[in-house]
C-alpha positions in Angstrom: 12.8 -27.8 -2.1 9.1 -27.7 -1.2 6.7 -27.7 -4.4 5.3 -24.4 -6.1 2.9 -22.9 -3.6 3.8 -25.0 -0.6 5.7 -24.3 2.1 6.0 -27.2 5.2 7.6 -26.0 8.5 9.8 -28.4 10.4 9.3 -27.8 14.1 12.0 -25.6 15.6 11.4 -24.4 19.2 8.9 -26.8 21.0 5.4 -26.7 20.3 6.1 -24.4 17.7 3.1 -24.8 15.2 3.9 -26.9 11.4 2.7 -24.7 8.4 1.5 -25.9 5.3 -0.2 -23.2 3.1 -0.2 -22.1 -1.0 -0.2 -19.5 -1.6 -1.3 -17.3 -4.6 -0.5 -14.0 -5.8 -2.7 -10.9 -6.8 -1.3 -8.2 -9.1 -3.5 -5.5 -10.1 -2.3 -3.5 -13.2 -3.5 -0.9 -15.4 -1.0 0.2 -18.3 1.7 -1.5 -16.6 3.8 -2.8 -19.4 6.8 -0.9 -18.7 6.9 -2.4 -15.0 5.3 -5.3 -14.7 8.1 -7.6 -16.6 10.1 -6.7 -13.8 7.4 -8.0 -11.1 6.8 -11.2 -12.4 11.0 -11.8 -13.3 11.0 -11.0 -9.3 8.2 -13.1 -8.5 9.8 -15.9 -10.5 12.8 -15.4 -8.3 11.3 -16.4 -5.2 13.1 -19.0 -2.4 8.9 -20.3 -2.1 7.1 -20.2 -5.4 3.4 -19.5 -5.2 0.4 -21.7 -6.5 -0.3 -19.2 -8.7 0.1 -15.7 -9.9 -3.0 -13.4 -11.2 -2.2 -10.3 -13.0 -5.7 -8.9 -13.4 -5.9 -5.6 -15.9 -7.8 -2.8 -15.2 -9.2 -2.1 -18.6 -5.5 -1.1 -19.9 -4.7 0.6 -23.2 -1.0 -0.8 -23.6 0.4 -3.9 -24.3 0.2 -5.0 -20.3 -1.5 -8.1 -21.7 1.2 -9.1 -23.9 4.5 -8.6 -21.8 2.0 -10.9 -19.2 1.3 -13.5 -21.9 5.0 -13.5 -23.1 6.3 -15.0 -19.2 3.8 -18.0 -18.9 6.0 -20.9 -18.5 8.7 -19.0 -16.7 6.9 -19.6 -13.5 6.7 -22.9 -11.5 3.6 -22.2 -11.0 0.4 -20.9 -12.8 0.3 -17.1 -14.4 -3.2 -16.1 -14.9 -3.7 -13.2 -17.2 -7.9 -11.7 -16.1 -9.6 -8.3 -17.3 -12.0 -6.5 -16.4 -13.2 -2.3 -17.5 -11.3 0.2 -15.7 -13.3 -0.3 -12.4 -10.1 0.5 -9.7 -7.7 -1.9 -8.2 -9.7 -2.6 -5.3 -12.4 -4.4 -7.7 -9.3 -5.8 -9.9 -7.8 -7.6 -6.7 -11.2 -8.8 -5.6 -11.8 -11.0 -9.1 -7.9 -11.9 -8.4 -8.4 -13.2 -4.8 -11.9 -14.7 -6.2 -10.1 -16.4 -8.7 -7.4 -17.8 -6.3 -6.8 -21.0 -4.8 -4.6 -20.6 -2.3 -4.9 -20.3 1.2 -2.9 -17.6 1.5 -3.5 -14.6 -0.9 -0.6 -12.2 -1.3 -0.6 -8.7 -2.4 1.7 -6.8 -4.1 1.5 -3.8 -7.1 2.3 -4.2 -10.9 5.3 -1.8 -9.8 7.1 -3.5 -7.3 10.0 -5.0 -7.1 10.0 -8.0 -4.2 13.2 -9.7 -2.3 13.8 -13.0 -3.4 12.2 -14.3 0.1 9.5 -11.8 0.3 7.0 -14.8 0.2 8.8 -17.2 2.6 9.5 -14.6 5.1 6.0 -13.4 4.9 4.5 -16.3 5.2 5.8 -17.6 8.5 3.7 -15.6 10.6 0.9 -18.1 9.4 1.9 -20.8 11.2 -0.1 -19.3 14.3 -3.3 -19.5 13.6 -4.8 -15.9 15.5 -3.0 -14.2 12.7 -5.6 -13.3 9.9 -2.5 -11.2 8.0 0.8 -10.1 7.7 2.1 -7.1 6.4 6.1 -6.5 4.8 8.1 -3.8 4.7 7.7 -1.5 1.4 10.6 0.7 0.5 11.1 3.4 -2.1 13.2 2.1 -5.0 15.1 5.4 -7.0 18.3 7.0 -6.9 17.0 9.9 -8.6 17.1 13.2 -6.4 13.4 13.2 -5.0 11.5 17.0 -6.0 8.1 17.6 -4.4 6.3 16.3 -7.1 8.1 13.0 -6.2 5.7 10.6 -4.5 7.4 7.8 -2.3 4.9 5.0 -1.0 6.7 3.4 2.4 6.0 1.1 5.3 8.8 0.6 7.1 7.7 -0.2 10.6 4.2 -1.4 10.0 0.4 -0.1 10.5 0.2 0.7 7.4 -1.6 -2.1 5.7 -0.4 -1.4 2.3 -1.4 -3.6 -0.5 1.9 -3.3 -2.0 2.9 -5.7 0.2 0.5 -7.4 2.4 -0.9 -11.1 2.7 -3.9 -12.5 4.2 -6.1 -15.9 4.8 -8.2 -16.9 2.2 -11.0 -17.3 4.7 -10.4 -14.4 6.3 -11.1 -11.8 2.9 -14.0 -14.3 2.7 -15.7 -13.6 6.0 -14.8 -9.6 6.0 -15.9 -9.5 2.3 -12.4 -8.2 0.5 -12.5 -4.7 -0.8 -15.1 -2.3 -0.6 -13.9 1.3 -1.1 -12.9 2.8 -4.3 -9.7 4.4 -2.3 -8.0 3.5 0.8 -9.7 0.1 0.2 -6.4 -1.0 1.7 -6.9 0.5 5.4 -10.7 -0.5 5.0 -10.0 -3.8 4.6 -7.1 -4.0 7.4 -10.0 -2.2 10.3 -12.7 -4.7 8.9 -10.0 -7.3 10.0 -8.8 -5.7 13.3 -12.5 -4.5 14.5 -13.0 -8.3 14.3 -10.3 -9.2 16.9 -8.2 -10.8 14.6 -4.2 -9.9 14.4 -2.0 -8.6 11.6 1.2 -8.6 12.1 4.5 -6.8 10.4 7.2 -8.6 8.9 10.2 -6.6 8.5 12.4 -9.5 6.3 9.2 -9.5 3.9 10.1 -6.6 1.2 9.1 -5.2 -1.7 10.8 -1.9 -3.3 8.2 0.1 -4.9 9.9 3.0 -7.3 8.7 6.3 -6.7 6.7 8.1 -9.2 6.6 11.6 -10.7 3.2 13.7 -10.2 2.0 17.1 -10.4 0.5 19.9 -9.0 -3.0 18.0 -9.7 -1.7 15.1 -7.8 -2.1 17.2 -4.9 -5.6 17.7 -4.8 -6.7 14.5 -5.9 -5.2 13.1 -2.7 -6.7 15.6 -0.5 -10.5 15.0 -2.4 -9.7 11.1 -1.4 -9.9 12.5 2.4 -13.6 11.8 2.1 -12.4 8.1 2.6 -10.3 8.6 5.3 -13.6 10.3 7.0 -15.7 7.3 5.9 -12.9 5.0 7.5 -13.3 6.7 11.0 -16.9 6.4 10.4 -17.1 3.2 9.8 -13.9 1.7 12.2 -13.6 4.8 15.0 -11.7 3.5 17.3 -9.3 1.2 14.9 -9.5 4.4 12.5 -8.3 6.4 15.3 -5.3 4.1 16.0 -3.8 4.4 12.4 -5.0 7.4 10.7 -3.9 11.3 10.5 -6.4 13.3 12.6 -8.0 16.7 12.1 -4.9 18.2 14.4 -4.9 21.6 16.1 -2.7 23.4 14.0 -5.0 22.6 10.9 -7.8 23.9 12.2 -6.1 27.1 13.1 -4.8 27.7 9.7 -8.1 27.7 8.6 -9.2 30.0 11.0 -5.5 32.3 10.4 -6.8 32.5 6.4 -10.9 33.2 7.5 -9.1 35.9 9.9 -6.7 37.1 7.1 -9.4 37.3 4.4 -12.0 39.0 6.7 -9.5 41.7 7.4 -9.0 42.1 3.7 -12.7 42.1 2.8 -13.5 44.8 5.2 -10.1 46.7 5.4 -9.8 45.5 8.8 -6.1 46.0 10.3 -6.5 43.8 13.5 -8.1 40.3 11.9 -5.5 40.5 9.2 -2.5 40.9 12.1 -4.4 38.1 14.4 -4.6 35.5 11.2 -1.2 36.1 9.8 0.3 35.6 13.7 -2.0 32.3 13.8 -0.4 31.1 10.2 3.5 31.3 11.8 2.4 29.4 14.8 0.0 26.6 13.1 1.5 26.5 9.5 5.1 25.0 10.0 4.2 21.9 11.3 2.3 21.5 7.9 5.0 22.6 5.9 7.5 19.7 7.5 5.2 17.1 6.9 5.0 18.2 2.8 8.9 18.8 2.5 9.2 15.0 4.2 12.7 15.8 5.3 14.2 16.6 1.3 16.0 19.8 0.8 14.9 21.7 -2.3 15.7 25.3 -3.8 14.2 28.4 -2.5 11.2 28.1 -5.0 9.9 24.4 -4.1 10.2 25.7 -0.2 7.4 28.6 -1.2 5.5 26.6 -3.3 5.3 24.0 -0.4 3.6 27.1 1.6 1.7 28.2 -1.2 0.0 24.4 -0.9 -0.1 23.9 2.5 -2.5 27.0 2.3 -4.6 25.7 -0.1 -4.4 21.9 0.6 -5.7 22.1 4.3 -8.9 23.3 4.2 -9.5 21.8 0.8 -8.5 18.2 3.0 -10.4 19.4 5.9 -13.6 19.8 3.7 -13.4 16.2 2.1 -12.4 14.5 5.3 -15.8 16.3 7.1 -17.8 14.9 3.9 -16.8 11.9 4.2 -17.7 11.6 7.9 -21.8 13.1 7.0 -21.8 11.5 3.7 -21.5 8.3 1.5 -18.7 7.2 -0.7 -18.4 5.8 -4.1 -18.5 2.0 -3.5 -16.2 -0.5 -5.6 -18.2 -1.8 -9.1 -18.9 -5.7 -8.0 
């Protein structure tokens, strides 16, 4: 078995590249001490042991610290407990890939579960040197019937750059800088990659199963006032940007211009504006509608509800992801 952190290839088709990395895992966590335990008991699983594992706490208020403490020992290699005030897990996973040793820094989330050869699959990829990063498949984890409040986080065919699950080059987070935006730091740092030439690839053997978590109504619209980073991302990469990410589509824009029509008519007791926007909103609002339901089947109450938010949700999203085209973001505390 090769040490903790070290993985050497033996040569299998010819002139097939050796690898030798370590590797060294960054966990960000804030009030994680109900899931976290399970992490590291997975991490301490692995078929490759990293270097090292950093769990680095984002100011929590529960006992994350202690259930971190109570596994040192249990891991071949080095658990690093690190804090810092509640600044956001992008600036939590820059101190841990600071921090780090390795050559290879892997990713994952204080709520994941990974495979037993997450690392070792995901590392392989490595032993080319044009690829900067690899990123594994994520999978929801429940067997709880899924309601709309039910947020799933996937990647099960790749371009999604999560930091669930994603790995890349020590020198590579060096030369790009790490993270930089306070949300969607993930696809941020993926573009800064990509726009530089460099390849990240998808490892479909590399896993992690991420549980999905309960939200609410608010949940809702704080994702769509994080649109203004999706609009600094195609300001910043447009043409990777425009690869990856959901566009301002068609139908969208009509279903704002189906409720301006619709409220016009009603403002000014108007007949033919109120007819022309509610004929817009059965062609344009559908499509919108699908993409909230995802596929689940729910009771005759969730199904208006989800057209109740598609109404509100799309120009509220089309407002933030214009802002964020025109006008800074938060950046990350250093």
């Amino acid at each position: 078995m090769p040490p903790a952190g070290r993985l050497e290839g033996q040569e299998g088709m010819e002139g097939e590249p050796r690898l030798a990395v370590t590797v060294s895992v960054v966990i960000p966590a804030f009030n994680a001490a109900q899931t976290i335990g399970a992490t590291l008991d997975a991490i301490a699983g692995q078929s490759l042991m990293p270097q090292e594992v950093f769990v680095v706490d984002d100011g929590s208020s529960d006992n994350t610290r202690g259930v971190v403490e109570a596994r040192h020992g249990q891991l071949p290699g080095r658990l690093i407990y690190l804090s810092q005030p509640h600044w956001g897990t992008g600036a939590a996973r820059n101190l841990g890939w600071q921090s780090a040793t390795g050559t290879i820094i892997a990713f994952t989330d204080a709520d994941t579960v990974p495979t037993a050869n997450w690392l070792s699959e995901a590392v392989r990829p490595f032993a080319h040197p044009d690829v900067a990063g690899v990123e594994g498949r994520v999978l929801a984890l429940g067997t709880s019937a899924p309601t709309l409040y039910t947020h799933k986080v996937q990647n099960v065919s790749g371009g999604r750059f999560l930091t669930a699950n994603v790995l890349y080059r020590r020198e590579v987070l060096e030369a790009v800088g790490g993270f930089r935006l306070k949300h969607r730091e993930d696809s941020d740092l993926a573009f800064s990659v990509l726009d530089r030439g460099l390849q990240i690839v998808f490892a479909p053997e590399a896993v992690v199963y991420h549980p999905p978590r309960p939200e609410s109504l608010r949940f809702y619209f704080r994702i769509a006032e994080r649109r203004r980073y999706e609009g600094a991302l195609f300001r910043d990469h447009p043409l990777t940007a425009g690869r990856y990410l959901h566009k301002l589509q068609p139908t969208e824009i009509l279903v704002v211009l189906a409720e301006l029509a619709v409220l016009a008519g009603l403002v000014w007791f108007r007949a033919a504006p109120t007819i022309l926007g509610l004929a817009l909103l059965v062609v344009a609002l559908p499509r919108r509608v699908a993409a909230l339901l995802d596929g689940r089947q729910f009771a005759y109450r969730e199904y208006l509800l989800a057209v109740g938010l598609s109404l509100a949700l799309v120009p509220v999203e089309g407002y933030y992801h214009i802002s964020g085209l025109v006008r800074p973001v938060p950046a990350l505390k250093p």
